[in-house]
C-alpha positions as CSV (number, residue, x, y, z in Angstrom):
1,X,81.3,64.4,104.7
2,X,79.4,64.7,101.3
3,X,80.2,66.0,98.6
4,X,78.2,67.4,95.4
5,X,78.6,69.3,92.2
6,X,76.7,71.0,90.2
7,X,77.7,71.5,86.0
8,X,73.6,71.6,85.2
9,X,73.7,74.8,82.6
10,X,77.2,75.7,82.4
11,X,77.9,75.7,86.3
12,X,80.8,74.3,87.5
13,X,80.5,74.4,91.2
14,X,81.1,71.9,94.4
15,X,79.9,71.9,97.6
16,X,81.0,69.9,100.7
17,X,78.6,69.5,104.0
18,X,79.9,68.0,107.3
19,X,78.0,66.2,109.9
20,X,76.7,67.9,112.5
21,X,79.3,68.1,115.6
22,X,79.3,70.3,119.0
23,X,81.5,73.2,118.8
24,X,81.5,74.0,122.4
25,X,78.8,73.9,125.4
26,X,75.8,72.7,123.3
27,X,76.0,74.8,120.7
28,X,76.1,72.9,117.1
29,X,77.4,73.5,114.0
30,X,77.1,72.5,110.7
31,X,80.6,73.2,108.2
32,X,80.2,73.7,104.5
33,X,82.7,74.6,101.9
34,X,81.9,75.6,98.6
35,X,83.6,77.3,95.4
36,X,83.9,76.8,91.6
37,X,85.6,73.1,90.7
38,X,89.3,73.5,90.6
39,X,89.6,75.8,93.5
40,X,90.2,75.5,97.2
41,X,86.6,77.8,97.6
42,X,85.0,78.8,100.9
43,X,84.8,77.5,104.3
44,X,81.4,78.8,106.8
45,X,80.0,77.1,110.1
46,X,76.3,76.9,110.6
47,X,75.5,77.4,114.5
48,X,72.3,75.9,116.2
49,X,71.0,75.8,119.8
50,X,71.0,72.5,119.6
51,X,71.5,68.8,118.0
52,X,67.9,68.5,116.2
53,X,67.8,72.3,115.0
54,X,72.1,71.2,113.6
55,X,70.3,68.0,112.2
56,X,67.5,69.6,110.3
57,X,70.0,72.3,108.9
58,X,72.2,69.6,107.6
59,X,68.6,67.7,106.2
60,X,67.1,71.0,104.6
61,X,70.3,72.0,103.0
62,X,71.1,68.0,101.2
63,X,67.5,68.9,100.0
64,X,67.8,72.4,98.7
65,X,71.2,71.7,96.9
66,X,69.6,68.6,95.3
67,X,66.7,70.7,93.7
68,X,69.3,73.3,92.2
69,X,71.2,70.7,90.5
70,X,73.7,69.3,92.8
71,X,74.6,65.7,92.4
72,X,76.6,63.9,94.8
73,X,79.9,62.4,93.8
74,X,83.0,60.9,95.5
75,X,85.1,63.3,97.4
76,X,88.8,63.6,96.2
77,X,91.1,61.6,98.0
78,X,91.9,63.3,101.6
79,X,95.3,61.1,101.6
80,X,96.6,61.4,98.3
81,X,95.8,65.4,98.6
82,X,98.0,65.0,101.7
83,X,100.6,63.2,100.7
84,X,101.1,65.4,97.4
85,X,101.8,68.7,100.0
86,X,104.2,66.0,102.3
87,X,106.6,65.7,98.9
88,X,106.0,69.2,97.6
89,X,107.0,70.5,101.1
90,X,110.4,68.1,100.7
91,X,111.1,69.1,97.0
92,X,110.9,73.0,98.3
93,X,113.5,72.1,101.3
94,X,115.9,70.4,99.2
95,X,115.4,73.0,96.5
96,X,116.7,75.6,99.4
97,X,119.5,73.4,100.7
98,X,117.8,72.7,103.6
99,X,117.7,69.3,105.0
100,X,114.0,68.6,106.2
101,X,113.7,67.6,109.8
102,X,111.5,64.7,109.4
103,X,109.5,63.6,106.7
104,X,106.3,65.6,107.7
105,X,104.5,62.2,108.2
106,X,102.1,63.7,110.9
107,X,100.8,66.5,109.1
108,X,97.6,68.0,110.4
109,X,95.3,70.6,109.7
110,X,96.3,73.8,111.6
111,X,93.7,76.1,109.3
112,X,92.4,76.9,105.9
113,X,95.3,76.5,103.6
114,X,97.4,75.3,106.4
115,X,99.3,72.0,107.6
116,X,101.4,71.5,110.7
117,X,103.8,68.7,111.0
118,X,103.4,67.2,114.8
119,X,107.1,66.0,115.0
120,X,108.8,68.8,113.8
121,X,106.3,72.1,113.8
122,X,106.6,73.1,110.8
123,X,103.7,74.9,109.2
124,X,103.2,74.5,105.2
125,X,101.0,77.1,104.0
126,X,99.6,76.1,100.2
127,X,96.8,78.2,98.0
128,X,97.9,81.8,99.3
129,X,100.9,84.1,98.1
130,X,103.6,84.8,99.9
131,X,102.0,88.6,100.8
132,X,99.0,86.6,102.0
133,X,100.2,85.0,105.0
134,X,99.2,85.8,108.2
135,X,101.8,88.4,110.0
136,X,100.9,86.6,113.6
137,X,103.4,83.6,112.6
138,X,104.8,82.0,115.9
139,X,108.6,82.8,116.6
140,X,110.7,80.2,115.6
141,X,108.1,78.2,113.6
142,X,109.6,77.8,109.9
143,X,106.8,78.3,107.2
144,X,106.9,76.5,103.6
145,X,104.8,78.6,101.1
146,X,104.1,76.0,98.2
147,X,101.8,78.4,96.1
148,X,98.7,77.0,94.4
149,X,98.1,72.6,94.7
């Protein structure tokens, strides 16, 4: 993953690219997420035919973002990102009373603004209101809404 930013003029924008990957029977995409710095921004896939069309994509689009002022820097820490929603998801269960199953060491992503825990199943939902959820939440799966990180 790369990632850029772009404060030329007054901007104050990022941009993230993936690697080319096969979604499913041949068929590649190419995932970028974008938004102003500061927010959790926008997610969109990129399908090709194939792995050199995928390839060139990824190529032309380093290139075009490069021209309009992007510059690359180091991407924010994936594991201390993580481990900030593992404690706030513990400080909101013992703020309820509630004693947390396990210490949601194997959270994964389950979505845009979502986390799963494999050992216990529970979902933590972070960036969205409570209104915003999703209303097709499994039975029996316990959701922690920690707001804005």
């Amino acid at each position: 993953m790369k990632y850029f930013e772009n404060t030329k003029g007054g901007a104050s924008k990022w941009w993230k690219v993936y690697p080319p990957y096969e979604v499913k029977d041949g068929v590649w995409g190419v995932r970028v997420e974008f938004g102003k710095i500061g927010a959790s921004g926008q997610t969109r896939v990129h399908a090709e035919s194939n792995e050199d069309l995928a390839w060139r994509y990824y190529t032309e689009k380093l290139a075009e973002k490069s021209r309009k002022g992007y510059r690359q820097k180091q991407a924010t820490n994936e594991s201390a990102k993580l481990k900030q929603i593992q404690a706030s998801a513990n400080r909101k269960l013992k703020k309820e009373k509630a004693k947390p199953p396990c210490d949601h060491a194997t959270l994964t992503i389950a979505g845009k603004h979502k986390w799963k825990c494999g050992a216990c199943g529970v979902v933590i939902e972070f960036g969205k209101s409570l209104e915003d959820q999703s209303p097709e939440q499994d039975e029996g799966v316990r959701y922690i809404n920690l707001g804005g990180l």
